[in-house]
C-alpha positions as CSV (number, residue, x, y, z in Angstrom):
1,X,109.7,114.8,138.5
2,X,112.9,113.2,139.4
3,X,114.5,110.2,138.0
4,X,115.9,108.1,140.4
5,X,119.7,107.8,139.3
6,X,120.0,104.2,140.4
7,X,122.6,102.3,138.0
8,X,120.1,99.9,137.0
9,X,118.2,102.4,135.6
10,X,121.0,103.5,133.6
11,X,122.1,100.2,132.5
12,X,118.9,99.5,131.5
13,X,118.7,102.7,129.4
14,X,122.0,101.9,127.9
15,X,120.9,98.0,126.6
16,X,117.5,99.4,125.6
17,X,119.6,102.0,123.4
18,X,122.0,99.2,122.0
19,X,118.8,96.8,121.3
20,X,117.0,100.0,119.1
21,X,120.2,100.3,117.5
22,X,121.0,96.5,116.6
23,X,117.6,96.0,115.3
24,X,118.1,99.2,113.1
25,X,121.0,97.9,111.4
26,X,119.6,94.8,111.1
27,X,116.9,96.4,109.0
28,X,119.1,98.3,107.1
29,X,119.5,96.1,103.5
30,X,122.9,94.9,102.0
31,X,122.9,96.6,98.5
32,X,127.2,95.6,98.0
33,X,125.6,92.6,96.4
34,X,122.7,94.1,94.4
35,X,124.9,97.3,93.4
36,X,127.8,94.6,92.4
37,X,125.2,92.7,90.0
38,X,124.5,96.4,88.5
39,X,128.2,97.5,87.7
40,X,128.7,94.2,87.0
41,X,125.5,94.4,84.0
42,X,126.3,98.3,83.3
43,X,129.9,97.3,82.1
44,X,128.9,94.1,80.1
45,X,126.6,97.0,78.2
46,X,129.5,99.5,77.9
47,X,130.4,97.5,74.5
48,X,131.2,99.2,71.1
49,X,127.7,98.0,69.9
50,X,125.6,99.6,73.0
51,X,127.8,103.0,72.4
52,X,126.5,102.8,68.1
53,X,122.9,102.1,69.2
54,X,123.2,105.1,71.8
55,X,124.6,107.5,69.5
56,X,122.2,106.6,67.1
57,X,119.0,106.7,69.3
58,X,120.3,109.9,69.9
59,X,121.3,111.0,66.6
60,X,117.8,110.1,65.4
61,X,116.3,111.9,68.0
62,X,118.4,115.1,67.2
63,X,117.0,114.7,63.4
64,X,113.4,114.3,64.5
65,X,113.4,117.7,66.4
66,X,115.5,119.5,63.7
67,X,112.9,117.8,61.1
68,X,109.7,119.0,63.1
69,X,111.2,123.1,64.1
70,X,111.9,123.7,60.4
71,X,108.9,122.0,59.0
């Protein structure tokens, strides 16, 4: 079958393309905010006493595997 290639076709195609791809976006979330609020908390933990606790979580965890292979 043919399509008839009246304009109004065509411009109706075109606004029914533009209305799926507004409501797309507008489903699409912000995350600048929410991904602000994480760098924002991720450097407030980059302190001097979250790097000691770190290496020491670590550390201990280094020691417990050592401990447990050689016993």
């Amino acid at each position: 079958m043919n399509r008839p290639t009246d304009s109004r076709d065509a411009e109706e195609r075109a606004l029914a393309q533009a209305l799926r791809e507004q409501a797309q976006q507008e489903q699409t979330p912000d995350v600048s905010e929410a991904l602000r609020k994480r760098i924002v908390s991720e450097s407030r933990d980059s302190g001097v006493g979250y790097v000691v606790v770190q290496v020491l979580l670590l550390g201990a965890l280094v020691a417990g595997g050592v401990w447990y292979f050689w016993r």
